[in-house]
mmCIF file of the C-alpha atoms, coordinates in Angstrom:
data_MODEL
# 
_entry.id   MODEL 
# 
loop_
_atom_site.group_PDB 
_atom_site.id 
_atom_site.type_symbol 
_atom_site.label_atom_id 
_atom_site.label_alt_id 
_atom_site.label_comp_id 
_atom_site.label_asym_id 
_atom_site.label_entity_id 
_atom_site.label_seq_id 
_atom_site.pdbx_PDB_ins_code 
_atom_site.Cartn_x 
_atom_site.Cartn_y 
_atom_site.Cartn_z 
_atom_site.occupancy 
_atom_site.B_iso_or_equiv 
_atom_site.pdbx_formal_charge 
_atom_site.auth_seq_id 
_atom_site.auth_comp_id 
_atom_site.auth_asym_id 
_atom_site.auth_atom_id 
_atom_site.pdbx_PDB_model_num 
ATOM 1  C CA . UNK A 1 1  ? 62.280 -18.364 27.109 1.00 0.00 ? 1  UNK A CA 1 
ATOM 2  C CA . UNK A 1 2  ? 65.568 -16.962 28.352 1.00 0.00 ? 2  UNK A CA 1 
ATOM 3  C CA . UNK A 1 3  ? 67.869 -14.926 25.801 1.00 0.00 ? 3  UNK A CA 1 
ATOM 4  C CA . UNK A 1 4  ? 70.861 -16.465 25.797 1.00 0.00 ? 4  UNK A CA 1 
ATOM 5  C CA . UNK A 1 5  ? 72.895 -12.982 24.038 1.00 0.00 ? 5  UNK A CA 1 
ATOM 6  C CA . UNK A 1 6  ? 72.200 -9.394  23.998 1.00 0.00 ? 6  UNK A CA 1 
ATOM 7  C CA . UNK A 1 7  ? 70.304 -8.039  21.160 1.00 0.00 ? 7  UNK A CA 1 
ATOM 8  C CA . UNK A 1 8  ? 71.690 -4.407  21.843 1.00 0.00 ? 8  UNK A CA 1 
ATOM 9  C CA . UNK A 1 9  ? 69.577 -2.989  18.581 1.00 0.00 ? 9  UNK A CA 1 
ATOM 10 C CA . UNK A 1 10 ? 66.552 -4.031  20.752 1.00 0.00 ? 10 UNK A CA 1 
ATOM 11 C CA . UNK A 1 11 ? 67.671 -3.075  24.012 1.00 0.00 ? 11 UNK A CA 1 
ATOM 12 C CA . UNK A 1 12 ? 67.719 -6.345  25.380 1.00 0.00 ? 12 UNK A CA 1 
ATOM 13 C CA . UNK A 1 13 ? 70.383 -8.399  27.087 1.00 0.00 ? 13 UNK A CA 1 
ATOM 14 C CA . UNK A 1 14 ? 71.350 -12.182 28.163 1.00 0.00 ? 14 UNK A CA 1 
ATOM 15 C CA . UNK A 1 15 ? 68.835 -12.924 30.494 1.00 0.00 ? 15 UNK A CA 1 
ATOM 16 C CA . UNK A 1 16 ? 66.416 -11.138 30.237 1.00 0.00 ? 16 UNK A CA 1 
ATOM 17 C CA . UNK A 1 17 ? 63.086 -13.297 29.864 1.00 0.00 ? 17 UNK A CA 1 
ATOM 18 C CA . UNK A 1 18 ? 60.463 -13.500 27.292 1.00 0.00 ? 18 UNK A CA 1 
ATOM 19 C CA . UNK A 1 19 ? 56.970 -15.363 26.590 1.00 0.00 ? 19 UNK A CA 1 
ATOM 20 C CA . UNK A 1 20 ? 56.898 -17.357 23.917 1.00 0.00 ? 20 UNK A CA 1 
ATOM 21 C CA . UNK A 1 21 ? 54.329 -16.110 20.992 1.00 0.00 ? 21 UNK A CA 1 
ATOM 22 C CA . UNK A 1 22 ? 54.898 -18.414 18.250 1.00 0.00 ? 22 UNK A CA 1 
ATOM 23 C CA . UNK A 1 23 ? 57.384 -21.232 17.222 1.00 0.00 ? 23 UNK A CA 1 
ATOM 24 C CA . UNK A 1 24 ? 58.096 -20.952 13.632 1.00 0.00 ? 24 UNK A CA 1 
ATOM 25 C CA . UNK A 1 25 ? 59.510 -24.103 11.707 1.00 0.00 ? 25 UNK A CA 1 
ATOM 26 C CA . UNK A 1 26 ? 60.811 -24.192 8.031  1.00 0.00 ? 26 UNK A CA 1 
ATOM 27 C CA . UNK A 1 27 ? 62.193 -27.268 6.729  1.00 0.00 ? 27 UNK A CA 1 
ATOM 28 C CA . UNK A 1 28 ? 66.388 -27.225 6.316  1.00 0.00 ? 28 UNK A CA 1 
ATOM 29 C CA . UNK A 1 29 ? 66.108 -23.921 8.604  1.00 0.00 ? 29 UNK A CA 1 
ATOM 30 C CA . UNK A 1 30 ? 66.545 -23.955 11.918 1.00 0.00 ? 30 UNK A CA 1 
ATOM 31 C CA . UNK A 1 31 ? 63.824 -23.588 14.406 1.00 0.00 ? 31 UNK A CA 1 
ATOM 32 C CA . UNK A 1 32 ? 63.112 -19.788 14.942 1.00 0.00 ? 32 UNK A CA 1 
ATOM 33 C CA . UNK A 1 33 ? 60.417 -18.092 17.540 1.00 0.00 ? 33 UNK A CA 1 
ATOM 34 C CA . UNK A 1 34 ? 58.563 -15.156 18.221 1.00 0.00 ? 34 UNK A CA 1 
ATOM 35 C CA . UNK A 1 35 ? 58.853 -14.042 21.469 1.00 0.00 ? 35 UNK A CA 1 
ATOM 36 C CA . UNK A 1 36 ? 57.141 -11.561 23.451 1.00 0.00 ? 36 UNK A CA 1 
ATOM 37 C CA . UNK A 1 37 ? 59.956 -8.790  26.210 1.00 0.00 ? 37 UNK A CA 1 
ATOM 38 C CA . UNK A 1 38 ? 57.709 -6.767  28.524 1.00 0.00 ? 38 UNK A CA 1 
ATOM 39 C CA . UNK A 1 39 ? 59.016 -4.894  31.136 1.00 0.00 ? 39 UNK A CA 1 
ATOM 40 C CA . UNK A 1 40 ? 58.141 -5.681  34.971 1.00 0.00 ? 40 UNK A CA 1 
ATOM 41 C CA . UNK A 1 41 ? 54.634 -4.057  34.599 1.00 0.00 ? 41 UNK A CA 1 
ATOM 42 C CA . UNK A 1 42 ? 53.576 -6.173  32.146 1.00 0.00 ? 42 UNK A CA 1 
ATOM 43 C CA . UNK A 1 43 ? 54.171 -3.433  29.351 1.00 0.00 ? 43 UNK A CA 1 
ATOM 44 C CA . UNK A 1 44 ? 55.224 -5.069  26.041 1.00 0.00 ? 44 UNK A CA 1 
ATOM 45 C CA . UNK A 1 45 ? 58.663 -3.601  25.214 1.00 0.00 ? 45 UNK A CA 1 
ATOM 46 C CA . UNK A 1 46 ? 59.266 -5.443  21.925 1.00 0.00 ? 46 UNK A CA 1 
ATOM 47 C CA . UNK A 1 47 ? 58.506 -8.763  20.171 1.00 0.00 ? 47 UNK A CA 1 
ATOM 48 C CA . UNK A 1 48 ? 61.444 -10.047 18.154 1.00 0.00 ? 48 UNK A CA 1 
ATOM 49 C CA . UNK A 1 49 ? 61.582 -13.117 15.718 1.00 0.00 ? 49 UNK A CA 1 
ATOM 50 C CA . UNK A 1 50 ? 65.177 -15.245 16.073 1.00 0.00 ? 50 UNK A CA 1 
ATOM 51 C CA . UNK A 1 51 ? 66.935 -18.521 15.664 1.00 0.00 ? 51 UNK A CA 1 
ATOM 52 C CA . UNK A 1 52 ? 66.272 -21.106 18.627 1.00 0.00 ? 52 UNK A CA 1 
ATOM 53 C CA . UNK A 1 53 ? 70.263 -20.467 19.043 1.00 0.00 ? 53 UNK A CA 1 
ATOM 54 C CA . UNK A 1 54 ? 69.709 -17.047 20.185 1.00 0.00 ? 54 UNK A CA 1 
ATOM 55 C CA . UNK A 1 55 ? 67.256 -18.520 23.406 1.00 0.00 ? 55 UNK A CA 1 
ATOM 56 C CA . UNK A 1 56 ? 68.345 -21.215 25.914 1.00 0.00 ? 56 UNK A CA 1 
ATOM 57 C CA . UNK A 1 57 ? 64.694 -22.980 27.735 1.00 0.00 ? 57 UNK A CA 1 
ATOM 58 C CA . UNK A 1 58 ? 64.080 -22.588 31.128 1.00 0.00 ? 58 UNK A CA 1 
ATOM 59 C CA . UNK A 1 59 ? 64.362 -26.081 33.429 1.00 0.00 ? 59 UNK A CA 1 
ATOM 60 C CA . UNK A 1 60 ? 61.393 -27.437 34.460 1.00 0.00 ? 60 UNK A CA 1 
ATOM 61 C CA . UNK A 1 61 ? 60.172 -27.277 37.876 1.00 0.00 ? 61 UNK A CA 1 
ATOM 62 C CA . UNK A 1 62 ? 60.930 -30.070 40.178 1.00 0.00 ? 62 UNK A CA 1 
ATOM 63 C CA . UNK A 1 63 ? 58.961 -30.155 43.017 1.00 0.00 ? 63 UNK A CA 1 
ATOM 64 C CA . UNK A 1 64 ? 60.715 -31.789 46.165 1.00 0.00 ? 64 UNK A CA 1 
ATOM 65 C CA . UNK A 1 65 ? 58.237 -33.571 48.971 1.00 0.00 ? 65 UNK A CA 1 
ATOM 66 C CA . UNK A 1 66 ? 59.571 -34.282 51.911 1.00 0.00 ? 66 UNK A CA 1 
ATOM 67 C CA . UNK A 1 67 ? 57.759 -36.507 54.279 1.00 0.00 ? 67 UNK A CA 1 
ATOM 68 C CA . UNK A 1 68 ? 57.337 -35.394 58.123 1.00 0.00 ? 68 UNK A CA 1 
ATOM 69 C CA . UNK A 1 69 ? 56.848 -38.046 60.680 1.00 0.00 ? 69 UNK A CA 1 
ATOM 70 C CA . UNK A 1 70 ? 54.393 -36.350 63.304 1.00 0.00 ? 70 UNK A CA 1 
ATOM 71 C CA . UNK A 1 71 ? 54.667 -39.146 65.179 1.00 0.00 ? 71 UNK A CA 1 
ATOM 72 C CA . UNK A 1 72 ? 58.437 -38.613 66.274 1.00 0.00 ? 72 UNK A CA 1 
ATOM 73 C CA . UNK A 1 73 ? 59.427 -41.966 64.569 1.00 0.00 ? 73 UNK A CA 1 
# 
């Protein structure tokens, strides 16, 4: 999960990213999450509870293969 605005009254800005701890769905609200900020240790720094507007998801990984010819055809 990748914030997609600061959140200065957590000390945390766009970009920064975050492990997802819980999705959290109410119907006629939108979709909110709990999501876990440690710092590059691994130390939790805070786990805040927003709007699905506030994160943006990150793409998923495309692996590329590329195919060598050994044989020099």
């Amino acid at each position: 999960m990748i914030l997609s605005q600061d959140i200065p009254e957590e000390r945390l800005s766009a970009g920064d990213v975050g492990t997802l701890v819980e999705k959290h769905q109410i119907e006629g609200l939108e979709t909110g999450y709990s999501v876990e900020f440690s710092d590059r240790l691994g130390k939790t720094i805070t786990v805040v509870t927003m709007p699905e507007s506030f994160l943006r998801f990150p793409a998923p990984l495309r692996t590329r293969v590329k195919l060598i010819n050994y044989a020099g055809v």
